[in-house]
C-alpha positions in Angstrom: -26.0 22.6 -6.8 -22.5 21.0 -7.3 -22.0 19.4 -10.8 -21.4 15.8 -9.7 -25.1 15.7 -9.7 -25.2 17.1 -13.0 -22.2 15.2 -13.7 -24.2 11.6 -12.4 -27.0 12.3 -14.5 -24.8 12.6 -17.6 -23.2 9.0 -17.0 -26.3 7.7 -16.4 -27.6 9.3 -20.1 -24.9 8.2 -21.5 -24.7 4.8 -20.4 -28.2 3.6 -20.9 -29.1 5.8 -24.1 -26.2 6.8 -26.0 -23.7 10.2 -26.3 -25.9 11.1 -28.8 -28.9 11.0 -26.8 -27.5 12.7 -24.1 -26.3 15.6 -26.8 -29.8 15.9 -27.7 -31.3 16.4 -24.4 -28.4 19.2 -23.9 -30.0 20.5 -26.6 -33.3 20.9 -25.8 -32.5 22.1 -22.1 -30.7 25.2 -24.0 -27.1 23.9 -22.0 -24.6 25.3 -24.3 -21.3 23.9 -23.0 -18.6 21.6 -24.5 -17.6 18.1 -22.5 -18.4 17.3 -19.1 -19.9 18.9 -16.2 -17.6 19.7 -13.5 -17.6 18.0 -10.3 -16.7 20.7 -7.8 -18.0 23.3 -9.6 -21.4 24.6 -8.4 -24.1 25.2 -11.2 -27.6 26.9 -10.6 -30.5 24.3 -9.7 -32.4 26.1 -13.0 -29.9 23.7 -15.4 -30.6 20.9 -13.5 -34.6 21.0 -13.6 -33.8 22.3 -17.2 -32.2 19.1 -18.2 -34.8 16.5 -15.9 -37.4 18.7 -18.3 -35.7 18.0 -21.6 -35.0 13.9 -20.6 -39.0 13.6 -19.8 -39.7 15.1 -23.0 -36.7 13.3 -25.5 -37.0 10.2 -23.5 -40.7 9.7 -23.6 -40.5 8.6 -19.9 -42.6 10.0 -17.2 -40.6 12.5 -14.8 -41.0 10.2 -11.6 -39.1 7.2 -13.6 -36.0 8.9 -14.5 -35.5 10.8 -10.9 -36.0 7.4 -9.7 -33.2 5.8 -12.2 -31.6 9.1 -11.6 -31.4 7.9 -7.7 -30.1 5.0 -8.4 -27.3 5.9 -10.9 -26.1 8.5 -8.3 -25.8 6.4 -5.7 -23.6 4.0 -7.8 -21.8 7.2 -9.0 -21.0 8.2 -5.4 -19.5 4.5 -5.0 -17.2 4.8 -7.8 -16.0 8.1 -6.6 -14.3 6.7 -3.6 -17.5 6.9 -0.8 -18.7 3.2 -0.8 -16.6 2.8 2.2 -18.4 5.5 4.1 -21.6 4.1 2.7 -21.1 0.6 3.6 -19.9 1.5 7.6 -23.0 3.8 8.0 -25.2 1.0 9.2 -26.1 -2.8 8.9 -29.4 -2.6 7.6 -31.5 0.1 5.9 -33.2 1.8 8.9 -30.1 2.1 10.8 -28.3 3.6 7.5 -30.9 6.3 6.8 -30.9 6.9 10.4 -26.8 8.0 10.5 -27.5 9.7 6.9 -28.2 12.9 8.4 -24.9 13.0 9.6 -23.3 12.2 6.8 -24.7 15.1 5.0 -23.8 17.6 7.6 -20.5 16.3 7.4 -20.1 16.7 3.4 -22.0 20.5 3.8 -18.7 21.1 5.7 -16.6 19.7 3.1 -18.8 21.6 0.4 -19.0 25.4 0.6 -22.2 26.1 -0.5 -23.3 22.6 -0.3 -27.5 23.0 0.4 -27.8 19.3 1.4 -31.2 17.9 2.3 -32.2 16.4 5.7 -33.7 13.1 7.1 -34.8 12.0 9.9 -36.5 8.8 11.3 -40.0 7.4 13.2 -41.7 4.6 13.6 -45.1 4.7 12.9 -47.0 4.3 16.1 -49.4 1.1 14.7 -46.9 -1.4 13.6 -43.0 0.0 13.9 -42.7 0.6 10.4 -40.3 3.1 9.5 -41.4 6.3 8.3 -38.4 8.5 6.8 -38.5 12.2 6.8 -37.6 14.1 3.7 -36.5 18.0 4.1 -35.3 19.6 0.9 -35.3 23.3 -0.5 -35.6 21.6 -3.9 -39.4 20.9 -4.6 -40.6 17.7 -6.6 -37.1 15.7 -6.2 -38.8 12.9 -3.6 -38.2 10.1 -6.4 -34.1 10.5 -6.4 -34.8 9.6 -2.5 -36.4 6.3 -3.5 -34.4 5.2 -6.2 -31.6 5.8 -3.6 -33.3 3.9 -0.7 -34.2 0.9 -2.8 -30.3 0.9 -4.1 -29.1 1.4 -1.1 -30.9 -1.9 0.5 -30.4 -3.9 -2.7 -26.7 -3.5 -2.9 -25.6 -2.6 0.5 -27.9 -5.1 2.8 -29.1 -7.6 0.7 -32.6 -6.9 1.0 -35.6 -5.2 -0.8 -38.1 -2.8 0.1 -41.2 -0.9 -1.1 -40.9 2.7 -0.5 -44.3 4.8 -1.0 -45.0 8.5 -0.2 -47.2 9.2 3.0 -47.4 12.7 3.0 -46.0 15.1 0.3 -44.4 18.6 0.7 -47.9 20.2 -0.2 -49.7 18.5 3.2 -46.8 19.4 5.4 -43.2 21.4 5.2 -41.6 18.0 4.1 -42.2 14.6 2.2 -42.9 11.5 4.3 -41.9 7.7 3.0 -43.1 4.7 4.2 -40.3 1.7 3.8 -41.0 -1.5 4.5 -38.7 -4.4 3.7 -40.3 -6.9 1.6 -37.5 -9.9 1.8 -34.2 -10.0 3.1 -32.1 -10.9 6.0 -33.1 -9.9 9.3 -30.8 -8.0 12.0 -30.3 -10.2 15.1 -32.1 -8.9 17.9 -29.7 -8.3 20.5 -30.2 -8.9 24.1 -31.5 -6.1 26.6 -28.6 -5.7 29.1 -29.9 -5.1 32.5 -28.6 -1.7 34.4 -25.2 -1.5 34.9 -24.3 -1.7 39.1 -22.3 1.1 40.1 -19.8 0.8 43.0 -21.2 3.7 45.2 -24.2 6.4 44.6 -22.0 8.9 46.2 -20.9 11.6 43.3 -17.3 11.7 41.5 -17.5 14.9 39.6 -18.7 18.1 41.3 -20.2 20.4 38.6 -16.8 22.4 38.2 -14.7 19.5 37.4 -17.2 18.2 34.9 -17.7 21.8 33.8 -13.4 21.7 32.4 -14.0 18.4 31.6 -16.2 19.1 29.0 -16.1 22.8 28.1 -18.6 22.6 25.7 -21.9 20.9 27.0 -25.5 22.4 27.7 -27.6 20.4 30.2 -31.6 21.7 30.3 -34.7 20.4 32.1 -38.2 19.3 31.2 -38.9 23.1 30.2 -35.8 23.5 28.2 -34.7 26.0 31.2 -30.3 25.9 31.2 -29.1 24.6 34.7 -25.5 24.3 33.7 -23.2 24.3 30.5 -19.1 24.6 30.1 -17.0 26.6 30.6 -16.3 27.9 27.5 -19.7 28.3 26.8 -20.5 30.1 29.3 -17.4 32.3 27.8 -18.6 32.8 24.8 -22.4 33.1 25.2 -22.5 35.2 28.3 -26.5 34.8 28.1 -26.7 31.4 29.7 -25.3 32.9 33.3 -28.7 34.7 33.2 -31.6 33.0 35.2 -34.4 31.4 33.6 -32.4 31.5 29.9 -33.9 28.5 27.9 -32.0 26.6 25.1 -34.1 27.7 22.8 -33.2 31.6 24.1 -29.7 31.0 22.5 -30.1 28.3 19.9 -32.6 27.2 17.1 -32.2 23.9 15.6 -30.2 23.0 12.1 -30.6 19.3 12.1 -32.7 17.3 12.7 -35.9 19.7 11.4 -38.0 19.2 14.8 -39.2 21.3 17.1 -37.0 21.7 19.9 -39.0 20.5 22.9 -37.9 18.1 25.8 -40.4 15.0 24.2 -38.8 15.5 20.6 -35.2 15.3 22.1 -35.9 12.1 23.7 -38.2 10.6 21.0 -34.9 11.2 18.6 -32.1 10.2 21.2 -30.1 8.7 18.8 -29.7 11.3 16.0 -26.7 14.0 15.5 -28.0 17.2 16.5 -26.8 20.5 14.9 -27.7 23.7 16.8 -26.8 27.5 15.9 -26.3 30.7 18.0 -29.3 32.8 17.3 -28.1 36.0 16.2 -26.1 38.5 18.7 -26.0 36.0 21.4 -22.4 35.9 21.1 -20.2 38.0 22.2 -17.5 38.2 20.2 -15.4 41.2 18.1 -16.1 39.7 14.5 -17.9 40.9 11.3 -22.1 39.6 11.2 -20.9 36.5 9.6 -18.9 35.0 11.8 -20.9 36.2 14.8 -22.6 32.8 15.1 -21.6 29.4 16.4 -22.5 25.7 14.8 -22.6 22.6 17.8 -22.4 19.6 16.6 -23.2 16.5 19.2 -25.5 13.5 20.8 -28.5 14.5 23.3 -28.1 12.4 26.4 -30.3 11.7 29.1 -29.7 11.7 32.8 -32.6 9.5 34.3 -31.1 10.0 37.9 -32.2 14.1 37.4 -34.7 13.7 34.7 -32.2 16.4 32.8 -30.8 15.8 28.9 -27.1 17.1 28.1 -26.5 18.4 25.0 -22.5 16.8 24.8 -21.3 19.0 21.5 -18.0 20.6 20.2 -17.9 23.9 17.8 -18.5 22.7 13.9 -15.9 24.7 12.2 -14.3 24.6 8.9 -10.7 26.0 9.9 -8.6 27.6 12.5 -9.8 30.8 10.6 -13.6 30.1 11.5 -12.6 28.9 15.3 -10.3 32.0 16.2 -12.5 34.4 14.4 -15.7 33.4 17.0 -13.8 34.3 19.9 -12.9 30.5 20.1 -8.6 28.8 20.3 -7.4 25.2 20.1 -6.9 25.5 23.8 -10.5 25.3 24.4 -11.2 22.2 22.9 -10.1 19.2 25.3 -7.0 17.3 24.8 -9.3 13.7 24.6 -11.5 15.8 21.7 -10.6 14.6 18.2 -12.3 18.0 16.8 -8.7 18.6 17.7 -7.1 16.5 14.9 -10.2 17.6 12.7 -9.7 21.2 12.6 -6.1 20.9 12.2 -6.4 18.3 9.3 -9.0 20.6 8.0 -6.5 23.0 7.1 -4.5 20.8 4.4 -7.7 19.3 3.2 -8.9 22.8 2.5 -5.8 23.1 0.8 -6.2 19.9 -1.4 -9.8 20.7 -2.6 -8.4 24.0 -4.1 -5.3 22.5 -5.9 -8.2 19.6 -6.8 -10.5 22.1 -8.0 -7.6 24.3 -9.8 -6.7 21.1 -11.6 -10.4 20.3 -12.5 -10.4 23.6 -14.3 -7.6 23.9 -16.1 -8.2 20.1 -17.4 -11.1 21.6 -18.7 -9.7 24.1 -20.2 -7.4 22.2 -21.8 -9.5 19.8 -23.4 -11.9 23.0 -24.8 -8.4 24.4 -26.2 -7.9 21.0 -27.9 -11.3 20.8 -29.3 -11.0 23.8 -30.4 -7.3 23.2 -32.2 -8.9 19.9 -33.9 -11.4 22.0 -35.1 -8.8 24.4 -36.9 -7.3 21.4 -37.9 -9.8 20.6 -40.0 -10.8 23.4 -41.4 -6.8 23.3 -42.7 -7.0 19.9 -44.2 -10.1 21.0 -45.6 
């Protein structure tokens, strides 16, 4: 994992026990470095559970106490590193912010290479409405970061505060399942149901072509997931869907959210980012194995006039590298798509995370030559 977590967990050491506390602990977990962790740098998840180990044990604190504080201190971390904006826009109350974290996550595994990001999702539990978050990790026995992260985040961010206990653990099902429910706090307003908007005529302004240009990258399926039409360009680039009978789930399996793909999922999860990826050789495209697979990225919408759901997406890329190289140009993206603008600005942001991460590097470096100078220092003056 990167090494702001490692990085977070330090600070949080450091600030509520000591430097020399924190020293210790490094000792014990065997971590033999000088100065800080690196932000950008990725370290293997073995230090991390090395160094939880050796806090449990110096501390005297139970393991599920310090992830939770651990939760906390990150999310305050990830404030003062220039995110609390992003944070604060991502919804007005808890539920509606855990429900657009999912996309935030994909969007930083983007930013990240190598960035293994965990997954939420939201229900309601069928009794009472209570909100039941999803937990999907690859990382076993961190659920108590998540709640010292959901109880921060609706103490500092809403105003509010709320219990968070553990319905199912990763050992009943593939996942971990919390129950949150707000114990005080302001309430959302309710807003009014708007009755259904009147249209001037029933008679139909896009035939299937037009809308086909229009949106060049768009699936729409029935009730048995069966493909009835999609854009042009994919139909392009993933030939397959001409064929009769091909199903979504023929040409794609689902990234985010972790669901099944079925037709009563979709619409029971309307409102969540969905990430889908080309199963492998469905694309046709002259490129190495790597880059023979495509990421969509977009909103499920349903048609209640056709009882169909479109899947309105564009291609989640990291570059023009990783668009031309799956068969895929500027040109196909729409003029009124801002995956335009991303891509492109993609390109000098790539740029600035190297020269970022360059400089991170040779600051270290730096300050180990200096350490190391003070040190023959001393042994002169000695």
């Amino acid at each position: 994992m990167y090494g702001f977590v490692n990085y977070a967990l330090e600070l949080l050491v450091v600030k509520s026990f000591g430097e020399e506390t924190w020293e210790t602990i490094k000792k014990h977990a065997d971590v033999q470095m000088d100065g800080q962790f690196l932000v950008r740098q990725i370290y293997e998840d073995e230090l991390t559970y090395n160094l939880v180990g050796a806090a449990v044990e110096v501390l005297q604190l139970p393991a599920d106490a310090i992830l939770e504080l651990f939760g906390k201190a990150f999310f305050e971390f990830c404030q003062d590193s220039g995110y609390d904006k992003i944070l604060q826009v991502l919804g007005a109350t808890p539920r509606d912010f855990l429900q657009n974290l999912d996309a935030l996550h994909d969007h930083l595994g983007t930013l990240y290479p190598g960035m293994k990001a965990p997954s939420f999702r939201c229900t309601e539990r069928p009794e009472d409405g209570a909100l039941i978050l999803h937990y999907y990790s690859d990382r076993p026995h961190l659920e108590h970061i998540v709640i010292g992260i959901v109880k921060t985040v609706a103490s500092k961010l809403h105003g509010t505060e709320v219990v968070v206990e553990i319905l199912k653990t990763k050992e009943e099902c593939d996942h971990v399942q919390f129950l949150i429910t707000e114990r005080s706090g302001p309430r959302k307003q309710e807003l009014p149901e708007i009755d259904e908007l009147e249209t001037l005529s029933l008679e139909p302004k896009v035939n299937a072509a037009t809308f086909c240009r229009v949106f060049p990258f768009h699936i729409m399926f029935d009730r048995e997931l069966n493909i009835i039409q999609t854009g042009s360009t994919v139909a392009r680039v993933i030939p397959k869907v001409a064929s009769m009978y091909c199903k979504v789930t023929d040409i794609l399996d689902p990234v985010r959210p972790h669901l099944e793909l079925t037709f009563a999922n979709i619409l029971s999860h309307i409102n969540t980012i969905y990430v889908l990826k080309t199963r492998p050789d469905v694309m046709e495209v002259a490129a190495p194995p790597e880059f023979r697979s495509l990421r969509l990225k977009g909103q499920m919408m349903y048609v209640p006039e056709t009882d169909l759901v479109i899947f309105l997406c564009y291609p989640s890329v990291m570059n023009l590298d990783d668009l031309t190289r799956r068969g895929l140009y500027i040109s196909d993206i729409p003029l009124h798509d801002a995956t335009r603008d991303l891509v492109l600005m993609s390109e000098q942001f790539e740029a600035d995370y190297k020269l970022t991460r360059n400089l991170e590097f040779l600051t270290d470096k730096l300050q180990q030559t200096y350490r190391e100078l003070d040190s023959e220092k001393k042994k002169t003056d000695r």
